[in-house]
C-alpha positions as CSV (number, residue, x, y, z in Angstrom):
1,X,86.0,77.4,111.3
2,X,87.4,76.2,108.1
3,X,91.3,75.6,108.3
4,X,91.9,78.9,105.3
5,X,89.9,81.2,107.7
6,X,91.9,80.1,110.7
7,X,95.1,80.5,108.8
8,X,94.3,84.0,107.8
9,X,93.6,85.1,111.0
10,X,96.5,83.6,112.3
11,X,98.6,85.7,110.0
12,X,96.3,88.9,110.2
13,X,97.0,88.5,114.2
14,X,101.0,88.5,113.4
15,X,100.6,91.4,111.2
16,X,98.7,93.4,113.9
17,X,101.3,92.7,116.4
18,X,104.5,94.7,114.0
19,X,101.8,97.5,114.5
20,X,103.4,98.3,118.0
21,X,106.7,98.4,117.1
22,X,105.8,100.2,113.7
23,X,103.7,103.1,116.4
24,X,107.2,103.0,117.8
25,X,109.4,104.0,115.8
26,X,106.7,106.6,114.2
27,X,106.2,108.3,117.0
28,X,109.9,108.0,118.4
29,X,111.8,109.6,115.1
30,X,109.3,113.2,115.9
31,X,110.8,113.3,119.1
32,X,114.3,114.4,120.3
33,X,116.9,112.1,120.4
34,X,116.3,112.2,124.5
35,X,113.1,110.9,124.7
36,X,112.9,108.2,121.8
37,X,112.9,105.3,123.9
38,X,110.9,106.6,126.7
39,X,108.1,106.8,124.0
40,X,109.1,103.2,122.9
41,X,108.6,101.6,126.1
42,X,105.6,103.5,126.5
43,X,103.9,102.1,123.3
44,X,105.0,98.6,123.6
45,X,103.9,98.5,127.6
46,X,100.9,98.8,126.8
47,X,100.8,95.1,125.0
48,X,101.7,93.6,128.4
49,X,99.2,95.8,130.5
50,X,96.2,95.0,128.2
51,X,97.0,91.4,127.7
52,X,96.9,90.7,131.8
53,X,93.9,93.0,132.2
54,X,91.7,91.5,129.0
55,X,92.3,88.3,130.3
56,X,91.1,88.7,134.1
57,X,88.2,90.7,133.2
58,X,88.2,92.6,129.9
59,X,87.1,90.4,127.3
60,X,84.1,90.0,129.4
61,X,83.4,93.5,129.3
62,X,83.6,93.8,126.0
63,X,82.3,90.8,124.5
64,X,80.2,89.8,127.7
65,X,76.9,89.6,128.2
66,X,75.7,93.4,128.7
67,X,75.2,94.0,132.9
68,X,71.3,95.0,133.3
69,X,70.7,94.5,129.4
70,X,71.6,98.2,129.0
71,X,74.4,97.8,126.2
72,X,76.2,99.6,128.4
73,X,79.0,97.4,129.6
74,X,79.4,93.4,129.6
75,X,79.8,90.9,132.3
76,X,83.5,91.3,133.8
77,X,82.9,87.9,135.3
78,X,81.5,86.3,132.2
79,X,84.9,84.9,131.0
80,X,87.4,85.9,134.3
81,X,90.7,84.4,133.0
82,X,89.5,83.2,130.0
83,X,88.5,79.5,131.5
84,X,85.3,79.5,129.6
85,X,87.0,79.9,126.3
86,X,90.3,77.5,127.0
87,X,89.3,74.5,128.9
88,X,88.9,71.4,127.0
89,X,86.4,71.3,124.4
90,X,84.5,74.7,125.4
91,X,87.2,76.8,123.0
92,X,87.4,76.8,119.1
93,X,89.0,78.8,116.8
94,X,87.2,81.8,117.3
95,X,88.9,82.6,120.3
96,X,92.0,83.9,117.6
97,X,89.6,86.6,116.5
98,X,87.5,86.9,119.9
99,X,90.4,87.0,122.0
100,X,93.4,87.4,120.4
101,X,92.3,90.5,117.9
102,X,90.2,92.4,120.2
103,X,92.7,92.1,123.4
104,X,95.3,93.9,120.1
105,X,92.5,96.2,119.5
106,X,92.6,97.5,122.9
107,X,96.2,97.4,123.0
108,X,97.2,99.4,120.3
109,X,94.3,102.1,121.4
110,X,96.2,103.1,124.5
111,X,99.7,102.9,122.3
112,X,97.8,105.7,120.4
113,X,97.0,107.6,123.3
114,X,100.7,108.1,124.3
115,X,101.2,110.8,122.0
116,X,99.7,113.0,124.7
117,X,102.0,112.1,127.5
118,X,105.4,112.4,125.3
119,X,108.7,113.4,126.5
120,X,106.7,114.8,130.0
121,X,105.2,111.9,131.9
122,X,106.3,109.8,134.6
123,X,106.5,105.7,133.3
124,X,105.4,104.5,136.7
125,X,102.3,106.9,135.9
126,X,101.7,106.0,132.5
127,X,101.6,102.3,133.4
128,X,98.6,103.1,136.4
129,X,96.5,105.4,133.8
130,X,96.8,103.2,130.8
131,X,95.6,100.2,133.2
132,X,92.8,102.5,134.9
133,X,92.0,104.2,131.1
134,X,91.2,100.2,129.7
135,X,88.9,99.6,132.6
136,X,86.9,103.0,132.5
137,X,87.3,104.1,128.8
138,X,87.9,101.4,126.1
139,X,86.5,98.4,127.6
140,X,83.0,100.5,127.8
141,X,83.2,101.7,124.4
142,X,84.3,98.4,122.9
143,X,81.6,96.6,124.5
144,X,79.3,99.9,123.0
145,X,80.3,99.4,119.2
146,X,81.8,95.7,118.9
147,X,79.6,93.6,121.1
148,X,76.1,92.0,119.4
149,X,73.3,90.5,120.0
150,X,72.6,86.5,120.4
151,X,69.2,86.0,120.4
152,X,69.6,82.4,120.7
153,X,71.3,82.9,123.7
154,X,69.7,85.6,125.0
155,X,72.8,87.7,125.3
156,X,72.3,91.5,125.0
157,X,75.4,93.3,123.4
158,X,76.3,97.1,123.2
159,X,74.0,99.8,122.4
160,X,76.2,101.4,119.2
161,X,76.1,98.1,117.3
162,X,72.3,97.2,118.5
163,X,70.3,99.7,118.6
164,X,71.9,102.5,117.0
165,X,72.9,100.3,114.5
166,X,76.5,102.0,113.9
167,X,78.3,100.8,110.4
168,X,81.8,100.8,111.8
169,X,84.1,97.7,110.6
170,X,87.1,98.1,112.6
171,X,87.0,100.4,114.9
172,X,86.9,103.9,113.6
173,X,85.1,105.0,116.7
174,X,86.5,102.6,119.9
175,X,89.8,102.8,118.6
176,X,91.1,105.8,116.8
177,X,88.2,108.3,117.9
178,X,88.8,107.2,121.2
179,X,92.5,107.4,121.1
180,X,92.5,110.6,119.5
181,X,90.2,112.4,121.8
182,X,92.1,110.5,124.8
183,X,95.6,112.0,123.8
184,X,93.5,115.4,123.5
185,X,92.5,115.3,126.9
186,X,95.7,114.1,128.6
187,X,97.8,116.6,127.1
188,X,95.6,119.3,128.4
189,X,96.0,118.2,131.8
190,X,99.6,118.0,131.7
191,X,100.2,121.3,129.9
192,X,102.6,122.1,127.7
193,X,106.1,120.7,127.4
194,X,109.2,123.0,128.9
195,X,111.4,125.0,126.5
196,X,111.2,125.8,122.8
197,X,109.3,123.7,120.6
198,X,111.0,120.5,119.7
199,X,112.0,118.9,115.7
200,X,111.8,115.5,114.8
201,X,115.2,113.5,115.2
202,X,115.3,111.0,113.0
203,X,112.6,111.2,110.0
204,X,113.5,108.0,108.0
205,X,112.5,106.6,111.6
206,X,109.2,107.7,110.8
207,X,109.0,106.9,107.5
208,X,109.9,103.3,108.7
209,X,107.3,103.6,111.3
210,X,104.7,104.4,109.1
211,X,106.0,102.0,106.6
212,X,105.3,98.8,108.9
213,X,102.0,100.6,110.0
214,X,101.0,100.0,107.0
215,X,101.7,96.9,106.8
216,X,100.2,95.5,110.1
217,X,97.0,97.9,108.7
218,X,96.4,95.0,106.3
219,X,96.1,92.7,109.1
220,X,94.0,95.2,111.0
221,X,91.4,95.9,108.5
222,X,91.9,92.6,106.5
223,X,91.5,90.0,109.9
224,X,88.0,92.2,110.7
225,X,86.6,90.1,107.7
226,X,86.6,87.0,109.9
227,X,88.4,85.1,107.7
228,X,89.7,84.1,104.5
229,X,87.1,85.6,102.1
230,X,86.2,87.9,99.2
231,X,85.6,90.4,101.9
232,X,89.3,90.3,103.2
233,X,90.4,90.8,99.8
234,X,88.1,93.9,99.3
235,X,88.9,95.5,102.5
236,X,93.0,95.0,101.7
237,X,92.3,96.5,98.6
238,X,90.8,99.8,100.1
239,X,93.3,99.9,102.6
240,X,95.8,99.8,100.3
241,X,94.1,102.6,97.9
242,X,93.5,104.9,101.0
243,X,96.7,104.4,102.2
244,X,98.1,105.5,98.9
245,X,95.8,108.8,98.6
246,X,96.2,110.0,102.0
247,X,99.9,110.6,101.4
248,X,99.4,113.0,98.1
249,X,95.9,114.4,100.3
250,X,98.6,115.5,103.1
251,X,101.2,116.5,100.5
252,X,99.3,118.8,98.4
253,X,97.8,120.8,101.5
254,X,101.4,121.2,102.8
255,X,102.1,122.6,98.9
256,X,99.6,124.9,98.9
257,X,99.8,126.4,102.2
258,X,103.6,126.4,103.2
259,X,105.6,125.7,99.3
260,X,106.8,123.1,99.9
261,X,105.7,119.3,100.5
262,X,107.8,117.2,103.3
263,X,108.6,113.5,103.6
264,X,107.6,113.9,107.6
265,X,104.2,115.4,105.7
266,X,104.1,111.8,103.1
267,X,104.0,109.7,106.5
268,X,101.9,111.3,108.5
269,X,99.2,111.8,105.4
270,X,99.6,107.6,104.9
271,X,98.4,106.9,108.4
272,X,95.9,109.7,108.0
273,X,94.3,107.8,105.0
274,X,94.7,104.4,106.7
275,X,92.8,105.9,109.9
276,X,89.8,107.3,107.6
277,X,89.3,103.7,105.5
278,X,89.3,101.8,108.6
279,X,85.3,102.5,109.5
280,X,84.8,102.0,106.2
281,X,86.5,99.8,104.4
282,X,83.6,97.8,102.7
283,X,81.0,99.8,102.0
284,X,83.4,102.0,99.5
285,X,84.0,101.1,96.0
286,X,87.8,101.4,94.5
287,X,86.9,105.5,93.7
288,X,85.3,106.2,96.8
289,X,88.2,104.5,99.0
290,X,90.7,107.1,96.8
291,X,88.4,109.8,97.3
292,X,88.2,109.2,101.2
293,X,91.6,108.4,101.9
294,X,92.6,111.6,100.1
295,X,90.3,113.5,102.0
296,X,91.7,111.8,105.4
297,X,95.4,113.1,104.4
298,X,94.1,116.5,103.2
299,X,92.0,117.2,106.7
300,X,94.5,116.0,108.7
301,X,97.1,118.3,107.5
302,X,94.7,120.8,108.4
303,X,94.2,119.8,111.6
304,X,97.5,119.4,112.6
305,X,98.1,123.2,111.7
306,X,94.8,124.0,113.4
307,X,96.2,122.1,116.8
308,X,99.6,124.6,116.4
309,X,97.8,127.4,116.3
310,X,95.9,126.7,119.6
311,X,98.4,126.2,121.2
312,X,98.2,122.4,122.2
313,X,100.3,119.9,123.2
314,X,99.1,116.8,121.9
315,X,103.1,116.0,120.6
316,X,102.5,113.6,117.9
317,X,99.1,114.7,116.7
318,X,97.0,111.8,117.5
319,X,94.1,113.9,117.9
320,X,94.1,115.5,114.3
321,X,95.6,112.3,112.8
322,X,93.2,109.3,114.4
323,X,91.0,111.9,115.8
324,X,90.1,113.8,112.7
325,X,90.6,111.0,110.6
326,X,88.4,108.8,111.9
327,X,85.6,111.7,111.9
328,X,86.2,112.0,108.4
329,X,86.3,108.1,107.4
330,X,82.6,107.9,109.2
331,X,81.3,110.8,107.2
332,X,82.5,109.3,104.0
333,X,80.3,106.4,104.6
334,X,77.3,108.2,105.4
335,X,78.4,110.6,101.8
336,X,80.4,107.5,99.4
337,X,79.2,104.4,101.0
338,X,78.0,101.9,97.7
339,X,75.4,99.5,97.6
340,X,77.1,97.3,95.1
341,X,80.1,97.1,97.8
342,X,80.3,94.0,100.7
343,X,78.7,96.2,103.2
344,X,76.0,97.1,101.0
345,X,76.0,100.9,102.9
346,X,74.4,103.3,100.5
347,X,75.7,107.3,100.8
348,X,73.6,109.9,100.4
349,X,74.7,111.2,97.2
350,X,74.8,108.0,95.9
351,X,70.7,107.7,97.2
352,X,71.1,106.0,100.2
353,X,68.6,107.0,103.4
354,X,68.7,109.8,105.1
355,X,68.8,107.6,108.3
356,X,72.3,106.4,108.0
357,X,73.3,110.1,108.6
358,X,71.9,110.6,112.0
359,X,72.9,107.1,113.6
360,X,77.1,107.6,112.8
361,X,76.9,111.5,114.2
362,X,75.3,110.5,116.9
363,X,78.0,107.1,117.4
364,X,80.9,110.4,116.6
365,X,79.4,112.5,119.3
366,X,79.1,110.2,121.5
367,X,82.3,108.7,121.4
368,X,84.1,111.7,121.3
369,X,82.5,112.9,124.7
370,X,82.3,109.8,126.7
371,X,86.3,109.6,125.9
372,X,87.2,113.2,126.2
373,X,85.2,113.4,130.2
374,X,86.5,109.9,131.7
375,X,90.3,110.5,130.5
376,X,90.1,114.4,131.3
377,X,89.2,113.4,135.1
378,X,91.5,110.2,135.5
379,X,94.0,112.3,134.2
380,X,93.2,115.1,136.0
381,X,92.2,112.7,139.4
382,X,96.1,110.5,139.1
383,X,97.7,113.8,138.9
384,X,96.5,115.3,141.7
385,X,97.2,112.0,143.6
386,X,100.4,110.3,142.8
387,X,101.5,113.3,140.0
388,X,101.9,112.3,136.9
389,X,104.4,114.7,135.3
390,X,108.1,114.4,136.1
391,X,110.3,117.1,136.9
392,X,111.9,120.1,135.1
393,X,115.3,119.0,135.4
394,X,114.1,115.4,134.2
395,X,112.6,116.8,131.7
396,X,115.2,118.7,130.5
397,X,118.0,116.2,130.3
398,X,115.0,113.8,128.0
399,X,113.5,110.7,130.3
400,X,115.5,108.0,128.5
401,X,118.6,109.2,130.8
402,X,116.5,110.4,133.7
403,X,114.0,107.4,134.0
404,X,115.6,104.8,132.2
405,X,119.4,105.4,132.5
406,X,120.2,104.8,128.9
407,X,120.4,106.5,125.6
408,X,119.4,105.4,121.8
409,X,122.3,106.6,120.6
410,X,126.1,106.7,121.6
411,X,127.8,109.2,119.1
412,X,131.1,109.7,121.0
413,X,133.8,109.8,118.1
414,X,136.6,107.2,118.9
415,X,140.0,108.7,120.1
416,X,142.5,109.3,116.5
417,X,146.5,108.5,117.4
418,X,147.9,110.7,115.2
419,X,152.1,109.8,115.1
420,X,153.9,112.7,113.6
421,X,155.6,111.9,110.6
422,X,158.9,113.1,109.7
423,X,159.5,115.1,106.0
424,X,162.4,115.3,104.4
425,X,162.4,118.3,102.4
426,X,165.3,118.9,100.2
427,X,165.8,122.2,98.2
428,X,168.0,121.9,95.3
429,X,170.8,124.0,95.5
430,X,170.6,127.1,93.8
431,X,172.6,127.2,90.3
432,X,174.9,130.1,89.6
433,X,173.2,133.0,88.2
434,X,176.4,134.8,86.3
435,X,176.0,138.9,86.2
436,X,175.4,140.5,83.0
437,X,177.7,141.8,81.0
438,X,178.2,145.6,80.2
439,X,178.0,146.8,76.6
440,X,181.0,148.6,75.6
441,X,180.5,152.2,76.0
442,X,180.7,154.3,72.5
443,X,183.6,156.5,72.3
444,X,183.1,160.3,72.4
445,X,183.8,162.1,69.6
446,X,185.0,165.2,68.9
């Protein structure tokens, strides 16, 4: 691999990693003040739990070599603790991407599936279902869509990429799909969180959140080029733009329906439009990355509504944000997609084959239902075992006191001395007011 390549990837990778602490601050400032760094440590565990798990068995399973040939799942034995990639002279620069990326892939997928479990579930039981949800959920479905075929080798890779042949470039089905439909599906099985309905605590949290989102989004979608190319430019480029008219997309909806457009609105519709370029991100020209990203903020805003209405608790709307908006960035490939762009993906009304439109509903359908059955019944399975939710009373004081014994903020005013001064008045003395005098009477005549 050619030293620029490696270097991009390098920095791509660092990018990637601000995502987690960007997710955590986004999701923390639209939660009470009670339950902000509950959701923190909930989002940035799951770097440590995917990193031990991908490198025992997981990049196996998803990069392996698929069990049976069946594209169904790799080889968890294939790479067990990595030693095939790191001992001398069998490793290369690839493992940054192979490794390194996909174990953040997986990472940052389970980060997005929090939003589910917010302000309501135990950490001891978050840690056991994000571990058991890699193993059963995403390593599957990452060996489904990123894993390919060697013929060289002889290695068989997943059945989205291979024989479907799903256009996805990074990971608008394994990883927001997925995460979205995940979060779904836990929140049903917890239920509903006690009391009224709770408001955002800190919003230019979230617009800081969303803010380095962004930013590690150009690592995300620019490091799934591979390297230091035309293509990473491209794919920046359509981040960027999508990025841009997701915000407006989820600003105009909130106009027209409620009167008003919010800032909480302008950072939910940027992730919304960052979510629906990520599947496609080169196979759109400039117009059509503006026209889907717009779209992705302007569906989402409808979804979220949709979600209040029904009554469900997925508290930080991952399934209408990643969800919906990866639904929508895969139909805008199979309606926008260009010839003349890197991926050379030709929509439908731009006279691309009717074919394409078959192969990414089925890879949506799919996903969505493989995700939404395996985390329904792990969830459902953990919390009729060990009992995932915690209790009302812990609940109700926020888990950062009751799990964690500590608070984000400490806004005890500081105890005011106040001395009493002594005032010396002093009243002038009153000057002599002299009475007046009488006017003569006039003498009476006679």
């Amino acid at each position: 691999m050619p030293a620029a390549d490696l270097a991009w990837l390098l920095a791509a990778f660092a990018l990637v990693i601000l995502m987690f602490p960007g997710l955590a601050m986004f999701y923390g400032g639209m939660l009470n003040g009670r339950n902000v760094l509950n959701m923190s440590m909930m989002v940035m565990s799951t770097l440590a739990v995917t990193s031990v798990l991908y490198v025992l068995f997981g990049h196996g399973m998803v990069l392996g070599d698929s069990l049976g040939g069946l594209g169904l799942i790799g080889n968890p034995l294939e790479y067990f603790a990595l030693s095939d990639l790191t001992d001398s002279g069998s490793g290369g620069p690839e493992t940054v991407y192979d490794v390194a990326f996909f174990l953040l892939f997986a990472a940052i997928t389970v980060a997005i599936a929090a939003s589910g479990a917010a302000g309501r579930m135990k950490f001891s039981g978050w840690l056991i279902f994000s571990a058991l949800w890699l193993t059963l959920v995403y390593f599957p479905l990452g060996h489904w869509v990123f894993a390919g075929d060697d013929p060289e080798s002889g290695t068989v890779g997943g059945w989205m990429r291979n024989v479907l042949e799903l256009h996805d470039f990074a990971g608008g089905t394994a990883v927001h799909m997925n995460a979205g439909v995940a979060s779904l599906a836990l929140a049903l099985v917890l239920g509903k969180r006690r009391g009224r309905p709770e408001r955002p605590h800190n919003v230019p949290l979230v617009l800081l959140g969303a803010g380095i989102l962004w930013f590690g989004w150009f690592g995300f979608n620019g490091g799934s080029a591979l390297g230091s190319s035309y293509l990473a430019q491209y794919v920046v480029l359509t981040t960027l733009l999508a990025g841009c008219t997701g915000m407006l997309g989820f600003c105009l909806v909130e106009r027209l329906r409620d009167g008003k457009a919010t800032s909480l609105g302008l950072a939910t519709g940027i992730v919304g439009g960052l979510v629906a370029i990520t599947p496609a991100a080169d196979t759109l020209n400039p117009v059509g990355a503006l026209v889907v990203g717009f779209a992705g903020g302007a569906v989402v805003a409808w979804a979220v509504n949709w979600k209040t209405k029904l009554g469900i608790d997925d508290s930080l709307d991952a399934f209408a944000v990643h969800g919906v908006g990866g639904i929508v960035g895969t139909i805008g490939i199979i309606l926008v997609g260009s010839a003349s762009s890197p991926g050379e993906t030709a929509g439908i009304l731009f006279g691309g084959s009717w074919d394409i439109v078959w192969r990414e509903l089925v890879a949506i359908a799919a996903t969505m239902v493989f995700s939404f059955t395996v985390t329904y019944a792990l969830a459902w399975c953990l919390d009729k075992t060990i009992g995932l939710r915690v209790d009302p009373e812990q609940e109700t004081s926020g888990l950062d006191v009751s799990l964690h014994a500590e608070s984000a903020y400490h806004l005890e005013a500081p105890t005011a001395t106040v001395q009493q001064a002594t005032v010396d008045v002093r009243v002038p003395a009153a000057e002599p007011v002299e009475a007046p005098k009488a006017e003569p009477a006039e003498a009476a005549q006679t």
